[in-house]
Every structure is written in structure tokens, then in C-alpha cells.
gemmi code that builds the backbone of each chain (N, CA, C; Angstrom):
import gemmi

chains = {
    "A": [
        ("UNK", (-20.481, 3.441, -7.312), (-19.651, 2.421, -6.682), (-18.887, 3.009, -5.501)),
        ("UNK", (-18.383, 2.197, -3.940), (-18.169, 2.546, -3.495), (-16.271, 2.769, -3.438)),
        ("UNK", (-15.580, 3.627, -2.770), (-14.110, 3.423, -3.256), (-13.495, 4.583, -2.561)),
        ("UNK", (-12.286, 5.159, -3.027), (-11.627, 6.191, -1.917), (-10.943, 7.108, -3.351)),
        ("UNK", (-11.742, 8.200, -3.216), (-11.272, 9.476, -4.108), (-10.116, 10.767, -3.500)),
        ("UNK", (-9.015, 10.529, -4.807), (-7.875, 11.605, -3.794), (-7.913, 12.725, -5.274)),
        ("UNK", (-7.997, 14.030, -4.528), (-7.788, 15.053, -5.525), (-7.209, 15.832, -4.706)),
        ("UNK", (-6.135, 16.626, -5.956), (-6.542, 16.768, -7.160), (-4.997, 15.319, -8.013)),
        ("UNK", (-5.048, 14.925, -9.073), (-4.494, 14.076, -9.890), (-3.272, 14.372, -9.462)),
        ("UNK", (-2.865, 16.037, -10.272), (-1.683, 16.468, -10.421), (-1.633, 17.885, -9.209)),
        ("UNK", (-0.646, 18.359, -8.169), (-0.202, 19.039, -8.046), (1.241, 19.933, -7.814)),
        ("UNK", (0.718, 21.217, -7.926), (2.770, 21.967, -8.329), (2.312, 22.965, -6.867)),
        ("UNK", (3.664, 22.692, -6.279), (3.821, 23.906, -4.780), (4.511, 24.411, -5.236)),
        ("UNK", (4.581, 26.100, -4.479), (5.321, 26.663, -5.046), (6.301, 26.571, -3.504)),
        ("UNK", (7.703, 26.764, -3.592), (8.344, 27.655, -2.185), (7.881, 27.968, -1.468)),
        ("UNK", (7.821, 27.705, 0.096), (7.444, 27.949, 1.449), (5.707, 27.976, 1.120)),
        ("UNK", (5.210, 27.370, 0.573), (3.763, 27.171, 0.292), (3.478, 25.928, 1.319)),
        ("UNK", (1.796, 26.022, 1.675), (1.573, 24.837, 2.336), (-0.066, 24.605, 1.299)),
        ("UNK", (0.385, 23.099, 0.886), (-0.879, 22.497, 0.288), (-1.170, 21.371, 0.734)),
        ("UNK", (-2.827, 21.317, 0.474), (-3.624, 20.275, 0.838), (-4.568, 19.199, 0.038)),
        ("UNK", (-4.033, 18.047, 0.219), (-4.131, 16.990, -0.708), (-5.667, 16.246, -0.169)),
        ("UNK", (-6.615, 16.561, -0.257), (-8.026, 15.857, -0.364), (-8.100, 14.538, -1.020)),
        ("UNK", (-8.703, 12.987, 0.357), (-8.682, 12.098, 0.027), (-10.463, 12.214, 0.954)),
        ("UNK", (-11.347, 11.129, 0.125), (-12.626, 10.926, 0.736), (-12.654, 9.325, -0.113)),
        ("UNK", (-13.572, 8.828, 1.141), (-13.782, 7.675, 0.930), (-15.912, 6.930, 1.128)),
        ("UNK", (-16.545, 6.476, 0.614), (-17.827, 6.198, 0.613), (-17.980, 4.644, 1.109)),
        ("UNK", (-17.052, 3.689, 1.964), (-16.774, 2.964, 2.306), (-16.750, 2.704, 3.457)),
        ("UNK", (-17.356, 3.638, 4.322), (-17.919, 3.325, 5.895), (-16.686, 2.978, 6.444)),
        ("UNK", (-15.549, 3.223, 6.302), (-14.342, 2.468, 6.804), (-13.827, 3.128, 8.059)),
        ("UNK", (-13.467, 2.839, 9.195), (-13.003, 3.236, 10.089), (-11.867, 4.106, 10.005)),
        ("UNK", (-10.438, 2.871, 9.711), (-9.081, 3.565, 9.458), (-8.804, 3.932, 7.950)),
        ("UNK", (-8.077, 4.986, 8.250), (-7.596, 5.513, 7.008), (-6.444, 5.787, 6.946)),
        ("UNK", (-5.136, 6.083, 6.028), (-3.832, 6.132, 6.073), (-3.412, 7.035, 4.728)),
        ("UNK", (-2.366, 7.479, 5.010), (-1.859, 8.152, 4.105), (-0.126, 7.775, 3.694)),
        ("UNK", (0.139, 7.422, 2.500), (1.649, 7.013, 2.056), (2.082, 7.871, 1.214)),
        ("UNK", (3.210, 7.761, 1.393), (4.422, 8.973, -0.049), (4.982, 7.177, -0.142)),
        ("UNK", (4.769, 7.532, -1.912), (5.783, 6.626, -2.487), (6.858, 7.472, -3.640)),
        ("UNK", (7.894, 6.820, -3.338), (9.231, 7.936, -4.139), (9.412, 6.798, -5.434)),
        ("UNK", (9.543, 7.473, -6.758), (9.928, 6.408, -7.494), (10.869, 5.339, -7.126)),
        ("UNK", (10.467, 4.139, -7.963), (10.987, 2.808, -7.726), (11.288, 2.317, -6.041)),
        ("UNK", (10.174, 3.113, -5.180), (10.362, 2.887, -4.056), (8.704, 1.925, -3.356)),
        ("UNK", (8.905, 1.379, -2.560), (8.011, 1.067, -1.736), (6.876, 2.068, -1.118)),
        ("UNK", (6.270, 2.071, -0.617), (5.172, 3.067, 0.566), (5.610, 3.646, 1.763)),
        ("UNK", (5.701, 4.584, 1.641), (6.154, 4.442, 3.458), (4.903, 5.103, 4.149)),
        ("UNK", (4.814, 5.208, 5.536), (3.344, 6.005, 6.165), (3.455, 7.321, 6.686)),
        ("UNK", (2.892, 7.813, 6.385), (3.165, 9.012, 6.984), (2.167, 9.472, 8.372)),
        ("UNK", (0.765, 9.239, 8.078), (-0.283, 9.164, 9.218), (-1.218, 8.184, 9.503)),
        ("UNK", (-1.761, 8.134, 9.999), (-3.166, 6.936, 10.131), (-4.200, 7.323, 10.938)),
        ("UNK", (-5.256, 6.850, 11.073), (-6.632, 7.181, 11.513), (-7.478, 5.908, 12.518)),
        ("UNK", (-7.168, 5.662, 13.047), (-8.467, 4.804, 13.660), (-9.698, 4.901, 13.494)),
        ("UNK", (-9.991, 6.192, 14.190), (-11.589, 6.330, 14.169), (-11.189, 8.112, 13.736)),
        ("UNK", (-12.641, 8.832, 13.711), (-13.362, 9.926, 13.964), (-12.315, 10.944, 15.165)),
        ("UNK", (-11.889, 12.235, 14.619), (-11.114, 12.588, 15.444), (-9.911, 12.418, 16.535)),
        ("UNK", (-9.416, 10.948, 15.637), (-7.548, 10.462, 16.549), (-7.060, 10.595, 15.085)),
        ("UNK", (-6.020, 10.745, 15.013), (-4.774, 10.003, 14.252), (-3.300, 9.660, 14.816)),
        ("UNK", (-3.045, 9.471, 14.286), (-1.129, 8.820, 14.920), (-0.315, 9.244, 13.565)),
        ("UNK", (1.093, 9.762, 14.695), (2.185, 9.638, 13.003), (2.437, 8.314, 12.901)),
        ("UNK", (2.996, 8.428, 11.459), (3.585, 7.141, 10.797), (5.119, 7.298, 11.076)),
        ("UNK", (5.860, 6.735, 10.188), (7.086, 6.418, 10.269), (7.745, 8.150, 9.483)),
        ("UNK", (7.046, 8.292, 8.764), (7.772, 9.990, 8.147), (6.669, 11.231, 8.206)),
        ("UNK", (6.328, 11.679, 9.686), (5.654, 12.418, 9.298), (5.991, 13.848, 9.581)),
        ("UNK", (7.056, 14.119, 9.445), (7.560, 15.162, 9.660), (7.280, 16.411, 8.523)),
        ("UNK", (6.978, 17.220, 8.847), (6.469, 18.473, 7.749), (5.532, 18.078, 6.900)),
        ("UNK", (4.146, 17.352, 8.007), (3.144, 16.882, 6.824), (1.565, 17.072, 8.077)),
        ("UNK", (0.538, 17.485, 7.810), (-0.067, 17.473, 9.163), (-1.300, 16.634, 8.396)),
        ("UNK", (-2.188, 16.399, 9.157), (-3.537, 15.758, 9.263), (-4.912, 15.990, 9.751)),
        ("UNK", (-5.899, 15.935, 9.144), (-7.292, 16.140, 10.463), (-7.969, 15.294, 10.302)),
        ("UNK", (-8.861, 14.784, 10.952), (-10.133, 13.402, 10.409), (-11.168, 14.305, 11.095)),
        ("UNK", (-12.223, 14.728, 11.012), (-12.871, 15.598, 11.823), (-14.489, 14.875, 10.968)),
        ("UNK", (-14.031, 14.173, 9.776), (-15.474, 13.617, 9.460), (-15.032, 12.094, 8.830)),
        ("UNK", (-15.341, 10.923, 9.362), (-15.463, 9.325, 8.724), (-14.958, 9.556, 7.456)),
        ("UNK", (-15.463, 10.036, 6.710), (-15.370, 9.892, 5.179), (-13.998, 10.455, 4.271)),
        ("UNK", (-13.536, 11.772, 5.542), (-12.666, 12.715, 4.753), (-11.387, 12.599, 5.639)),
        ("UNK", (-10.616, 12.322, 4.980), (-8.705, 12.586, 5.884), (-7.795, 13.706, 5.085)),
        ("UNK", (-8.364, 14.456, 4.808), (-6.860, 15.533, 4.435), (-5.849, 15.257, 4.492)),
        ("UNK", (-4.784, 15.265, 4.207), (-3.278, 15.702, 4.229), (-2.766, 17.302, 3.924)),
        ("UNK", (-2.362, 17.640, 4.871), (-1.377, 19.472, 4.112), (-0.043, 18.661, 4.200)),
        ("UNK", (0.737, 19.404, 3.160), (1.928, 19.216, 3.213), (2.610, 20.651, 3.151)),
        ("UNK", (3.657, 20.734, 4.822), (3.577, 22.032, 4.765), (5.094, 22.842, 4.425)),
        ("UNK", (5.322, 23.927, 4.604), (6.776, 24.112, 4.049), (7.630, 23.791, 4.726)),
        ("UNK", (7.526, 23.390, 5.628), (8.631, 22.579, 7.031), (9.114, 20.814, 5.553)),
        ("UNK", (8.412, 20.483, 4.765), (8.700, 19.141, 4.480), (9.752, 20.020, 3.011)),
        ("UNK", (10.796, 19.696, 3.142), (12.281, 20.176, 2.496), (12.247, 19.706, 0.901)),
        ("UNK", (11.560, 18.240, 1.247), (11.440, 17.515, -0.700), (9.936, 16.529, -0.863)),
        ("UNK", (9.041, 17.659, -0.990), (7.804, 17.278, -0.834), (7.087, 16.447, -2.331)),
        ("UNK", (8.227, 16.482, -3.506), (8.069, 15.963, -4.888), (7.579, 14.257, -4.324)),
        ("UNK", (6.955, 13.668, -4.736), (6.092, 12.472, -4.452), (5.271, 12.048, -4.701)),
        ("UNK", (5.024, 11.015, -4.993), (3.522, 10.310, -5.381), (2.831, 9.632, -3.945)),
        ("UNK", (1.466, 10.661, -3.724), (0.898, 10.478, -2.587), (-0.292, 9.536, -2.742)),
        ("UNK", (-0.295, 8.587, -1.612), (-1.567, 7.585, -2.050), (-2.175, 7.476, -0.490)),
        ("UNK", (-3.366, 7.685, -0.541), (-4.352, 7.917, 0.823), (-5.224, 6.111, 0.515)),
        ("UNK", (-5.696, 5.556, 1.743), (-5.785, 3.943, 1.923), (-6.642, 4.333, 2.705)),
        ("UNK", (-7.759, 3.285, 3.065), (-8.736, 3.052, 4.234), (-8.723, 1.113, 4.203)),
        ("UNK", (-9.170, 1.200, 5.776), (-9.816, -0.339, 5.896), (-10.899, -0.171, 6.702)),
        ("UNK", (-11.442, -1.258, 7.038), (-12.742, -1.197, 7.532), (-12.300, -1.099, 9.109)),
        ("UNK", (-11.206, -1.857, 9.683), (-10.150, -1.383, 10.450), (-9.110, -1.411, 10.662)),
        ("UNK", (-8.214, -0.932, 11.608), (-6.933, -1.558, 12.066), (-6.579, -2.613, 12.360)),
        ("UNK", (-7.514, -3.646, 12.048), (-6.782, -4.751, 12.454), (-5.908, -5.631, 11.660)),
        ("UNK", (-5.349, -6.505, 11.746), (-4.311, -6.770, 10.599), (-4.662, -8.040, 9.556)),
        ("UNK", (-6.343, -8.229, 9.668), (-6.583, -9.193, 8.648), (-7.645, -8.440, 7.672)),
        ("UNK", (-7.075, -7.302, 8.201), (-8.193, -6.270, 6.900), (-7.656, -5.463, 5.496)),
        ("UNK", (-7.515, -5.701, 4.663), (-6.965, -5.560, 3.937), (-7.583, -3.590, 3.341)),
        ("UNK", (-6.388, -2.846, 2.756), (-6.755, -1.523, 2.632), (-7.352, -1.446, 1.299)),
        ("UNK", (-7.919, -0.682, 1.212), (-8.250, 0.293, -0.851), (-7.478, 1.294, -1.147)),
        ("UNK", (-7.037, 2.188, -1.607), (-6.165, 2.787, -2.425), (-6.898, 3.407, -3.180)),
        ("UNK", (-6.713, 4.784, -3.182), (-7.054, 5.459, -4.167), (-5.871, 5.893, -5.620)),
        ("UNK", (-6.134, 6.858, -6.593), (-5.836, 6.835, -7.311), (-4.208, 7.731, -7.133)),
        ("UNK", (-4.059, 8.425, -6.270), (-2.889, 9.065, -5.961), (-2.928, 10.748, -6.505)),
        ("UNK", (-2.186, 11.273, -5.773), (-1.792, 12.973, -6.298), (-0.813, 12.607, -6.450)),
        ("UNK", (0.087, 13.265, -7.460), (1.492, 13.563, -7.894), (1.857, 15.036, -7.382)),
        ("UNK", (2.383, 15.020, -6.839), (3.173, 16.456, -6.193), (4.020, 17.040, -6.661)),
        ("UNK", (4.702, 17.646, -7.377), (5.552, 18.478, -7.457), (5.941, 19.916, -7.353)),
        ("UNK", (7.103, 20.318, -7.050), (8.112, 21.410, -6.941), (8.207, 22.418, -7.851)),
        ("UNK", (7.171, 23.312, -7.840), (7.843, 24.803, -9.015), (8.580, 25.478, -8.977)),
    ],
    "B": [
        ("UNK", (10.970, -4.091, 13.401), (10.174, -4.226, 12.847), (10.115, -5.235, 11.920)),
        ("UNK", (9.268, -6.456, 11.996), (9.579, -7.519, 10.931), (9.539, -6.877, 9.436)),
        ("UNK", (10.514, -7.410, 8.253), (10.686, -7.129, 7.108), (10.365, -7.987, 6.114)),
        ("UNK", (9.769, -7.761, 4.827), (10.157, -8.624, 3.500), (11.281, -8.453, 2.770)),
        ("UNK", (11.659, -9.494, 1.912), (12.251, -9.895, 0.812), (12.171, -10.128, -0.194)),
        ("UNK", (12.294, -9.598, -1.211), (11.507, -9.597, -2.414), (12.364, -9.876, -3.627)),
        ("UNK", (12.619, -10.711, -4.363), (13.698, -10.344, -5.714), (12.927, -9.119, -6.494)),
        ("UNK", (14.066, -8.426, -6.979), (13.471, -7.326, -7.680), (12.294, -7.427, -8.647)),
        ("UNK", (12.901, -8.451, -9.531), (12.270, -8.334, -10.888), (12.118, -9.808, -11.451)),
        ("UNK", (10.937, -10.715, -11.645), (10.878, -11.987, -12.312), (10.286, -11.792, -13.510)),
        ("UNK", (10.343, -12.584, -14.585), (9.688, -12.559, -16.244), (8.873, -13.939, -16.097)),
        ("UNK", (7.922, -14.096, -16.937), (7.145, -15.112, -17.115), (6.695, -15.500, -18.589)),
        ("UNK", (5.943, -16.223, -19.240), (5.288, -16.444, -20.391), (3.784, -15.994, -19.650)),
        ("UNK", (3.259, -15.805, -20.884), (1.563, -15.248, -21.151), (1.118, -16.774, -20.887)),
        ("UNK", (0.084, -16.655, -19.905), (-0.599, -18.362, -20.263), (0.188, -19.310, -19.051)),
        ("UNK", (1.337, -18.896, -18.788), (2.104, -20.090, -17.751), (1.153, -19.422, -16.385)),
        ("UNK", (2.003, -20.193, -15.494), (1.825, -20.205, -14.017), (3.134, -19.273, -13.510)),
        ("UNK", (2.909, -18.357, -12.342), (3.898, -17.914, -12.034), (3.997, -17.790, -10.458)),
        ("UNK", (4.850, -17.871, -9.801), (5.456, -18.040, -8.764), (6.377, -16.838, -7.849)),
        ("UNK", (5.875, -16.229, -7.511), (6.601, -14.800, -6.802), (6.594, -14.963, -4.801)),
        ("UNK", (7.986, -15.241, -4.996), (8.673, -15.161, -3.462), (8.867, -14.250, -2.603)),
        ("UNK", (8.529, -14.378, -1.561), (8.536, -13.358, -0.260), (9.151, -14.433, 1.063)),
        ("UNK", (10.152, -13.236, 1.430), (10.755, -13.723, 2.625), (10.512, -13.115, 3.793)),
        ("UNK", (10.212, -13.404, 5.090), (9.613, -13.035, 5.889), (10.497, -13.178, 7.638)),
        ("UNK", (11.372, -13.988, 7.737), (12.071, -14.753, 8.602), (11.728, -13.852, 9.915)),
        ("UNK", (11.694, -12.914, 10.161), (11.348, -12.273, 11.605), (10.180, -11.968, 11.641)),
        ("UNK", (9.046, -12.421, 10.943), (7.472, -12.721, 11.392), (7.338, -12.880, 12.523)),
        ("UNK", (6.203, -12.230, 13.430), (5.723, -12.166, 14.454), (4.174, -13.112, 14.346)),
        ("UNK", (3.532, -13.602, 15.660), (3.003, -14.525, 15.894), (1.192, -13.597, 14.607)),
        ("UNK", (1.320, -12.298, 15.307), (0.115, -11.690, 15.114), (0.453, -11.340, 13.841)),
        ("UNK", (1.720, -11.345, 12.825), (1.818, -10.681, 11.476), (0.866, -11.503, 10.863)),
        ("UNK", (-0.285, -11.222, 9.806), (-0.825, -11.656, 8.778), (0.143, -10.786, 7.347)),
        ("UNK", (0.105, -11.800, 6.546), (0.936, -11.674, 5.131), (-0.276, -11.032, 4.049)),
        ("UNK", (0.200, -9.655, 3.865), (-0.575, -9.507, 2.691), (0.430, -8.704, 1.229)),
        ("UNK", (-0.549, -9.815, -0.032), (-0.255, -9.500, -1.471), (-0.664, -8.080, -2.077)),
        ("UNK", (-0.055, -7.425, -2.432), (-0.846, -6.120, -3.243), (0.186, -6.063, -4.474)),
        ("UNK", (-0.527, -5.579, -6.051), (-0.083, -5.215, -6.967), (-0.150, -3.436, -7.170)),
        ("UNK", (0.697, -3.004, -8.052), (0.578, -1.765, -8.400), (1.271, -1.262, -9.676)),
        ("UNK", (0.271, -0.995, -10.925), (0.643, -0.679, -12.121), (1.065, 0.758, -11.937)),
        ("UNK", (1.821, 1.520, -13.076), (2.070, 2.523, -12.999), (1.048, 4.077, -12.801)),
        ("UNK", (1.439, 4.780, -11.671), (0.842, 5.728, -11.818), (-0.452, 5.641, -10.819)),
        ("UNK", (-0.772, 4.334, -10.487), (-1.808, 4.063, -9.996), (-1.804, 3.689, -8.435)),
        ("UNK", (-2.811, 3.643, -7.435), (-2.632, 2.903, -6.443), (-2.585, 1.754, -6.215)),
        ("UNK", (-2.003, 1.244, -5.137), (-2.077, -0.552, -5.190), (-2.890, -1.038, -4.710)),
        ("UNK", (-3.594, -2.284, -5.720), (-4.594, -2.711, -5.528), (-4.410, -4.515, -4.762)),
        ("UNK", (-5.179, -4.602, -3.737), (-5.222, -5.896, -2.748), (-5.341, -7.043, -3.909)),
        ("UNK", (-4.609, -8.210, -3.689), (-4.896, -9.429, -4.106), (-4.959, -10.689, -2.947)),
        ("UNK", (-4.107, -10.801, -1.814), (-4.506, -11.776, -1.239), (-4.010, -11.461, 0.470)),
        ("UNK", (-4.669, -12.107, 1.126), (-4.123, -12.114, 2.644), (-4.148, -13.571, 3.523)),
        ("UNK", (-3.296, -13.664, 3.599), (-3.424, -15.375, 4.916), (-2.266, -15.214, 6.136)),
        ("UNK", (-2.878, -15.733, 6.981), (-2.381, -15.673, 8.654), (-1.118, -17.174, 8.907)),
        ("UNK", (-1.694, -18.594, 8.254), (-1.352, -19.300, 8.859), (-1.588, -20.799, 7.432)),
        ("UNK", (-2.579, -20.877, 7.404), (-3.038, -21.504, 6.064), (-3.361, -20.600, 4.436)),
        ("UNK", (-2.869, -22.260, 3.597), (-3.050, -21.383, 2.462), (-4.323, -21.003, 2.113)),
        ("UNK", (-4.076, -19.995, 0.742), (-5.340, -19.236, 0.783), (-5.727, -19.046, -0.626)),
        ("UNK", (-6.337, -19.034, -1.027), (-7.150, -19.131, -2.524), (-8.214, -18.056, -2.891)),
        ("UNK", (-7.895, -17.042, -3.954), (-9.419, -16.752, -4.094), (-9.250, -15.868, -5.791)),
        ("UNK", (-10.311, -15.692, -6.358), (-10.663, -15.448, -8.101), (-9.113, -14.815, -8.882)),
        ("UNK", (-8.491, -14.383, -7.864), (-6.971, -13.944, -8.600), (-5.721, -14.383, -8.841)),
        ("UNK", (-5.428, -15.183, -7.081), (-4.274, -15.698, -6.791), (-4.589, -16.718, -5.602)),
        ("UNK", (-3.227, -17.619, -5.562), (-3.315, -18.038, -4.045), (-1.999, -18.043, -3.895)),
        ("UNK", (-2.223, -18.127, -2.397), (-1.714, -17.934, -1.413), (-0.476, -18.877, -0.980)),
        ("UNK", (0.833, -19.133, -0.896), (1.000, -20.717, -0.120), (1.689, -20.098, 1.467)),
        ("UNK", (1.649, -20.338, 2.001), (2.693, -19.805, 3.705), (3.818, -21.720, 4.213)),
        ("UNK", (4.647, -20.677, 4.321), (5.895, -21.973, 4.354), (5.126, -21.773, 6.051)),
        ("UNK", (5.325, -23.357, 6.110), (4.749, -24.216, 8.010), (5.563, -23.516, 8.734)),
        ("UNK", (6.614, -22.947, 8.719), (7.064, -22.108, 9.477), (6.671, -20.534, 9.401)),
        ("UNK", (5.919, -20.067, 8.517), (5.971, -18.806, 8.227), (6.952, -18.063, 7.902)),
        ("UNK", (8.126, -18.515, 7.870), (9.184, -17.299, 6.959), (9.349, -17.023, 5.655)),
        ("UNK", (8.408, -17.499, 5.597), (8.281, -17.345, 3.469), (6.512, -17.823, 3.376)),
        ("UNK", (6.614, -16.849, 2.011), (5.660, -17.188, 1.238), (5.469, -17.225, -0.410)),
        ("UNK", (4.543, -17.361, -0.939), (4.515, -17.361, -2.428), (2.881, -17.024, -2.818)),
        ("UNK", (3.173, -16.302, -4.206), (1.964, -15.964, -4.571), (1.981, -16.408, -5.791)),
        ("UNK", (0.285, -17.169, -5.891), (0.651, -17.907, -7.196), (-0.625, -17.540, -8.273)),
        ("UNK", (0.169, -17.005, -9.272), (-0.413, -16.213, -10.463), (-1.021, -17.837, -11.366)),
        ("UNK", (-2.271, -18.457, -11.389), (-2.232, -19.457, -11.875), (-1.404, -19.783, -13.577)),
        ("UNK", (-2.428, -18.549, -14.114), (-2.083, -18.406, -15.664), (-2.257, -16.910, -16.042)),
        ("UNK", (-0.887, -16.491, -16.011), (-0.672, -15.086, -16.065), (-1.281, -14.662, -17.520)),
        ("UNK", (-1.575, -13.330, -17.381), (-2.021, -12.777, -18.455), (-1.316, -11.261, -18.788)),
        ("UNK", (-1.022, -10.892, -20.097), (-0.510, -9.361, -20.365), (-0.944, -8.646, -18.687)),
        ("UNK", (-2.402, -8.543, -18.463), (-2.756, -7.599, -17.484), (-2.106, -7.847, -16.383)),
        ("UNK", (-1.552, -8.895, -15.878), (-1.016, -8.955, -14.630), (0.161, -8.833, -14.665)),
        ("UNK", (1.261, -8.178, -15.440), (2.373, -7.421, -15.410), (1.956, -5.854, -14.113)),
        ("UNK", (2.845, -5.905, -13.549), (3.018, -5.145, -12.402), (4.135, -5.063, -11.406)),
        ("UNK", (3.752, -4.421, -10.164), (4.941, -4.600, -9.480), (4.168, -4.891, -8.049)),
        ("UNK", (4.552, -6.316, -7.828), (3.839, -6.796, -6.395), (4.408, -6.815, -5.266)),
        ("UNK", (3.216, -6.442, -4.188), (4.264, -5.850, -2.702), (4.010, -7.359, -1.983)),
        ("UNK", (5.026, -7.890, -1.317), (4.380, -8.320, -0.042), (4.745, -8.013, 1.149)),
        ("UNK", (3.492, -7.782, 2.049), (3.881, -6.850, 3.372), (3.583, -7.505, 4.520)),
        ("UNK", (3.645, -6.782, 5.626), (3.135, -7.756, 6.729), (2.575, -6.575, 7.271)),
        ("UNK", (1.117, -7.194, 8.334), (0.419, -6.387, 9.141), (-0.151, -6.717, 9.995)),
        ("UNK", (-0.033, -5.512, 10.898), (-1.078, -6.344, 12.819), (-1.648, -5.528, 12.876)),
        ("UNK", (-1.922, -5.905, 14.297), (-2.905, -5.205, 14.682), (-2.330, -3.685, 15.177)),
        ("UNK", (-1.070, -3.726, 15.561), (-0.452, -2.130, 15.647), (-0.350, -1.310, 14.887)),
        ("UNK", (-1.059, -1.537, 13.670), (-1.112, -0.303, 12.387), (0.325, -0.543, 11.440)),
        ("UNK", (1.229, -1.369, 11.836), (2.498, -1.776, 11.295), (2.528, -2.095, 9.965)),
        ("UNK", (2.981, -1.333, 9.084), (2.723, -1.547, 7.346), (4.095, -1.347, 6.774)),
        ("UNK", (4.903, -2.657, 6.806), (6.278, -2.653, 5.974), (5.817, -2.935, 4.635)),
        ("UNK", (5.979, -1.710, 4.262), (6.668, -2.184, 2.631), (7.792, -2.239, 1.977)),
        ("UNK", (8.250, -2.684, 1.148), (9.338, -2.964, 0.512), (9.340, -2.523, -1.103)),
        ("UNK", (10.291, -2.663, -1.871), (10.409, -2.307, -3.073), (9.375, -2.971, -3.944)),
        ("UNK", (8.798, -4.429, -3.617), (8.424, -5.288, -4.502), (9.284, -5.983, -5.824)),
        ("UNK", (8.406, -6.386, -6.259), (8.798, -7.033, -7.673), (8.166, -7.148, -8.720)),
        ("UNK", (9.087, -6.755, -9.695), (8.237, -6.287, -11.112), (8.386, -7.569, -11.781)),
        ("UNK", (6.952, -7.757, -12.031), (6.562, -8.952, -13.095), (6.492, -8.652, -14.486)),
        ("UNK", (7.386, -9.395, -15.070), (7.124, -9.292, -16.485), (6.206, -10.340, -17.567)),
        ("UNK", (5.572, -10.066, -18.532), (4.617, -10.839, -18.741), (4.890, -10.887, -20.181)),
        ("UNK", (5.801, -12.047, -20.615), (6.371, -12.093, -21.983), (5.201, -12.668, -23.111)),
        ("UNK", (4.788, -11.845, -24.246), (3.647, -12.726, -24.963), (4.225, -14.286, -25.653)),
    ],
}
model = gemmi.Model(1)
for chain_id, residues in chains.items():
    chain = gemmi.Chain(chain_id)
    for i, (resn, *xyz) in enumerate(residues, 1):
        res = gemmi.Residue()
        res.name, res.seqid = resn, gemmi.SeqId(i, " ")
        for name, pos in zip(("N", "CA", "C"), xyz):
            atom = gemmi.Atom()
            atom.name, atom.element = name, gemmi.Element(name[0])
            atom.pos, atom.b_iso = gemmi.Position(*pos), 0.0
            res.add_atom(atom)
        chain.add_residue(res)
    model.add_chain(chain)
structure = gemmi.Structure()
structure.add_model(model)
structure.setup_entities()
């Protein structure tokens, strides 16, 4: 089936560490996006994708970087520049940017602080 | 940036109809309104989208107030499974994705 896979489930950073949160998608989809949701909180964005080699920041993307270098795959690092990186991360695609396209969602990484 | 409104938290009966409000009042011409749910732990999953007219399809519908500053999503006959917490957001064509806290549905047997 087709859909958008984020691994790994669970991860622990340690101090001044930089990790990388793997999202792939089998959905031919153009844009892709990446959100931190904080408990009992909403989504916020952190990056987005149009096509094949662009992205744009989102609204928080400070101490968090990105690459799209293949359709299918959007990485996230989250690097030691981001101060409270504890979060539930959820990576999204649509077929595009436009605003009657609705996203998919994958299953999320949980992040935490060792 | 246009915003929603959401009451936090509504309860329902198993089997009724349910009714979940979104306020929208600084909608833009190009915002389309979209529904998403999200159980715990999980990502949120799409239920409905409409621009201008209402909208219907195997989960929910849709209603958009003639002015567009509100909307409603209508759970015909809720079931245990559709306890969650539903977003409604707005989106264009500028990549613009407000979300808000949502609202947690409760689904009383």
C-alpha cells in the first residue's frame, strides 16, 4: 500500500548531538512537510518541499535543517543549535502545494532528551 | 495570518449525530477549510476539505457558513472509533498551514 513512512518510532539525543529523523513516502507526491507537535498542542511547520531539490522554512525552523535530494525521501536533522528538541515529529506530503490538496501523515518519531 | 477557533473539548452519545465548530472570521478569498482527526500517538489523518460549498463524503460532511467565517463538521452517527482530537485548518496556495489546538471529542457509550 501506498503511504509516508517516518523512522525510527522512538528516539533519545544525547547533548550537543545532531540527529536525523527519516521520513519516505511511495506516493509520487510532490510537496512534503515536516511538523513538531508539543503535547496538547497543535502542529506547527518547521520546513516544506515543493519539488525535487527546493525547500522553504516554516514558521520554527530554527536549529532544524533539511534536504530533498530524492521525490520520495525528506530527512529532517535536528541539530544541537535546537535548545528543546523533546517532541513529537510528524513528516506530511501532498500531491501538491496547492491548497485543495489535502496531506498524509505518517506515523511520527517521538524525540527525546537523555 | 488567518486563524481558527475551536472549543476545546465537546462529548457526544455513541450512535447520535455530532456537530464540531470552527471559526474562521479572517478567511481569505483563496483559504480552502480543511478537517483532520488525530488519535493518540499517531499522525493526523484527513477527513474533509471544501472551498465554498458544502461537502459530503464516506466519513463526514462538510457545512461552510455563506459567509465563510465558520464552519462545521458533521459526524453523522458517531461511533467509539471516532473519539479524537479534530483540527480545523485553513490552506492556500502559499504553503500556509494554521493549526490550532483542536478539539477533543468524546464518545460516551
Amino acid at each position: 500500500d501506498g503511504g509516508i513512512t517516518q523512522s525510527p518510532k522512538y528516539l533519545f539525543r544525547k547533548e550537543g548531538q545532531n540527529v536525523t529523523l527519516s521520513c519516505e513516502q511511495n506516493l509520487n507526491h510532490d510537496a512534503m512537510y515536516w511538523y513538531r507537535q508539543d503535547p496538547g498542542q497543535g502542529l506547527r511547520l518547521i520546513y516544506y518541499s515543493q519539488i525535487v531539490n527546493d525547500f522553504q522554512k516554516g514558521d520554527i525552523a530554527e536549529g532544524y535543517s533539511v534536504s530533498r535530494e530524492k521525490k520520495e525521501s525528506f530527512p529532517l536533522t535536528v541539530t544541537s543549535a535546537q535548545k528543546n528538541p523533546t517532541a513529537f515529529y510528524l513528516c506530511a506530503s501532498s500531491i501538491s502545494g496547492m491548497g485543495n490538496q489535502p496531506q498524509h501523515f505518517g506515523d511520527g518519531t517521538r524525540l527525546s532528551i537523555l | 495570518d488567518a486563524k481558527t477557533t475551536q472549543p476545546n473539548s465537546m462529548e457526544s452519545n455513541e450512535e447520535e449525530p455530532v456537530h464540531l465548530p470552527c471559526n474562521h472570521s479572517t478567511i481569505s478569498g483563496t483559504d480552502y477549510i480543511h478537517w483532520y482527526r488525530q488519535l493518540p500517538s499517531q499522525g493526523p489523518e484527513y477527513v474533509i476539505h471544501g472551498l465554498t460549498s458544502n461537502v459530503n463524503n464516506r466519513m463526514a460532511s462538510l457545512a461552510i457558513a455563506e459567509d465563510r467565517k465558520s464552519s462545521t463538521l458533521i459526524l453523522h452517527r458517531a461511533t467509539l472509533r471516532d473519539a479524537a482530537v479534530y483540527y480545523c485548518i485553513l490552506r492556500n496556495s502559499n504553503y500556509q498551514l494554521i493549526w490550532g489546538a483542536g478539539t477533543k471529542l468524546i464518545i460516551k457509550p
